[in-house]
N, C-alpha and C positions, 0 to 999 in steps of 0.2 A: 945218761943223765939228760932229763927234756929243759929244752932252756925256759920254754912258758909251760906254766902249771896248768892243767888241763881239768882240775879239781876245783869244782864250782858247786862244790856243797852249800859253802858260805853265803852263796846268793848273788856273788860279784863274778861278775864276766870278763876274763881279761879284753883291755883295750882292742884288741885287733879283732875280736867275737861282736866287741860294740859298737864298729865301724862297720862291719860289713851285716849286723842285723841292722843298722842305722840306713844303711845305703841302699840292700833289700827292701824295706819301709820306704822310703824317698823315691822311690823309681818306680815304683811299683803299685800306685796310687787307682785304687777304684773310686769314682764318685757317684755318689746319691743325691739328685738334685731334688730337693723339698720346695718347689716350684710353687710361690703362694699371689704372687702380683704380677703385677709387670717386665721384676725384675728377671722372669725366669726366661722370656724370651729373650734377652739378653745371653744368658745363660746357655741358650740352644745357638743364639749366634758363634758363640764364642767355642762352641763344640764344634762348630762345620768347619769344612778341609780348608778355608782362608787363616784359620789362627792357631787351628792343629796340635788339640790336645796332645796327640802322638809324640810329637816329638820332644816335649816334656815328661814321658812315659806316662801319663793320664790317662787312666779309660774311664771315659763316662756314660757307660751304660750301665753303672750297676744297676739292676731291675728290683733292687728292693735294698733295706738299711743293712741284713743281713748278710748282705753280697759287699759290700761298701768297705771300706776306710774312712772315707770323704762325706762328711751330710754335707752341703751348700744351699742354704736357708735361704732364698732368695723371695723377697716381697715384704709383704705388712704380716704380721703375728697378728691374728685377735684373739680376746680374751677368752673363744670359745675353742679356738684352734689348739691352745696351750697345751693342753693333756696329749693331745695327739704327736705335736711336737715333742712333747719329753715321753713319751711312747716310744716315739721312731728314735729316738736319742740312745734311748736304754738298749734298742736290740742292735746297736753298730757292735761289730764282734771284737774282740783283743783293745790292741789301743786304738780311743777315737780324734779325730781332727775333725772340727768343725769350722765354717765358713763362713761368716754373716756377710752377706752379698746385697749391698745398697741400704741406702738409707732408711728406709721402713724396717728391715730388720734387724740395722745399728740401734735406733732410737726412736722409731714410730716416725719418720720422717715427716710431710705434710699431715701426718691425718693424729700427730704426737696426742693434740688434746681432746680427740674422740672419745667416749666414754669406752669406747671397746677395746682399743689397740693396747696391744699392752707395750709398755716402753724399749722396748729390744729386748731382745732373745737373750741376751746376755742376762736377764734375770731368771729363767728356766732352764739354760744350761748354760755348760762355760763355751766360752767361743776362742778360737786361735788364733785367727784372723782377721780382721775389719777390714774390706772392701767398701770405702766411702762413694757416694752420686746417687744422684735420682736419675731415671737410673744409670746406672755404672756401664762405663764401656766395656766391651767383651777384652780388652787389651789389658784393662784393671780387675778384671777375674785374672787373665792368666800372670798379673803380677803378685796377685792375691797367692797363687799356686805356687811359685817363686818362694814365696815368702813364708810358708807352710813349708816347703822341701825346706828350707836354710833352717827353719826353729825343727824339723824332723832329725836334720843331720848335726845339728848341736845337742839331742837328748843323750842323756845318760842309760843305757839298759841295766836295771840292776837286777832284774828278774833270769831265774832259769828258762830253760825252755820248758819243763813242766809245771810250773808257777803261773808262766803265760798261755800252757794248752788248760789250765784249770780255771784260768779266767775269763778265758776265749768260748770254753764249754759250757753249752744250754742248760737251764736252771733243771735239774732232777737228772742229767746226763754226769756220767762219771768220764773221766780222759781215758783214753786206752791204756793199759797199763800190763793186760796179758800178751803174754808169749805168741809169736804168729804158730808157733808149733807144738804142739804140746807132747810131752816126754812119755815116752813108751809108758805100758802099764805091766805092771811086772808080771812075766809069767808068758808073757805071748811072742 
C-alpha cells in the first residue's frame, strides 16, 4: 500500500513533488539581461566575482530569452522598443520571471513625461519584482534576486510535467511523446 499517491492525472501534484519542482526553479536561475540604459551597467557590476551571482545559484549568461528564466529589464522602455520587449517576453520558455531593474523601467523615471518613454514595463508585460534607484545598486539587484527565489518558493505547481513540456514546447513543435524504442515488427 503507497502512502503518497503517485496518480496525477487530476493535474495536482502532491506537496512534496511541489517543493522540490519549487526548489529546482529557485536555484537554478538563468538570467537574460535586456540591457536598455544605464541601468544595465549596473547590472554587469553586480554579475562580477565582488557580489557573485554564484552563490545565489544565478547564472547570468544566458545568451538569449530562450536560454533564460530571468528577463531583467534594466533601463528606459521607449515607445519604439515596446514590440521588441514583448517579443523577447513571449520567447522566455516554461514559467517566466521578470525584473524591472530601476527607475526608468519602474515608471519612466526622469525622462516620465517624454513623448517616447512609455511609463514602465509593467504596462507590456507583468513584472515580479520592482528593483527601485536611479540607478540601482548592484546589492539592490541581488536583493531583487532574493526576492524572486522567496515568491518562486511560495508558488503552487498545479501542472503535470507533460502540461509544462507542452507549454514549454515551440509553436508547430509537438512534446516527445514516442517510445525511445520501438517494438519488434512481427515476423522478423
Amino acid at each position: 500500500m503507497a502512502l503518497v499517491s503517485t496518480d496525477v492525472s487530476d493535474g495536482v501534484l502532491p506537496d512534496p513533488v511541489k517543493f522540490v519542482l519549487n526548489w529546482g526553479d529557485r536555484y537554478s536561475l538563468w538570467v537574460f539581461n535586456l540591457g536598455l540604459a544605464c541601468c544595465a551597467v549596473e547590472f554587469v557590476a553586480a554579475s562580477m566575482t565582488r557580489d557573485d551571482f554564484g552563490r545565489l545559484a544565478v547564472t547570468p549568461t544566458a545568451t538569449g530569452p530562450r536560454e533564460a528564466d530571468v528577463m531583467v529589464v534594466s533601463g528606459t522602455v521607449t515607445d519604439k522598443m515596446a514590440p521588441a520587449v514583448q517579443r523577447l517576453y513571449e520567447q522566455l520558455p516554461g514559467r517566466r520571471y521578470v525584473i524591472s531593474f530601476g527607475a526608468c523601467s519602474n515608471s519612466g523615471g526622469p525622462y516620465w513625461d517624454s513623448y517616447s518613454v512609455t511609463k514602465g514595463v509593467d504596462q507590456l508585460i507583468p513584472i515580479d519584482v520592482y528593483v527601485p534607484g536611479c540607478p540601482p545598486r548592484p546589492e539592490a539587484l541581488l536583493q531583487g534576486i532574493l526576492r524572486l527565489q522567496a515568491k518562486i518558493a511560495a508558488e503552487t505547481t498545479t501542472e503535470t510535467t507533460t502540461e509544462t513540456a507542452r507549454s514549454a514546447a515551440p509553436t508547430g513543435a509537438t512534446p516527445f511523446t514516442t517510445p525511445l524504442l520501438r517494438p519488434p515488427r512481427a515476423g522478423r
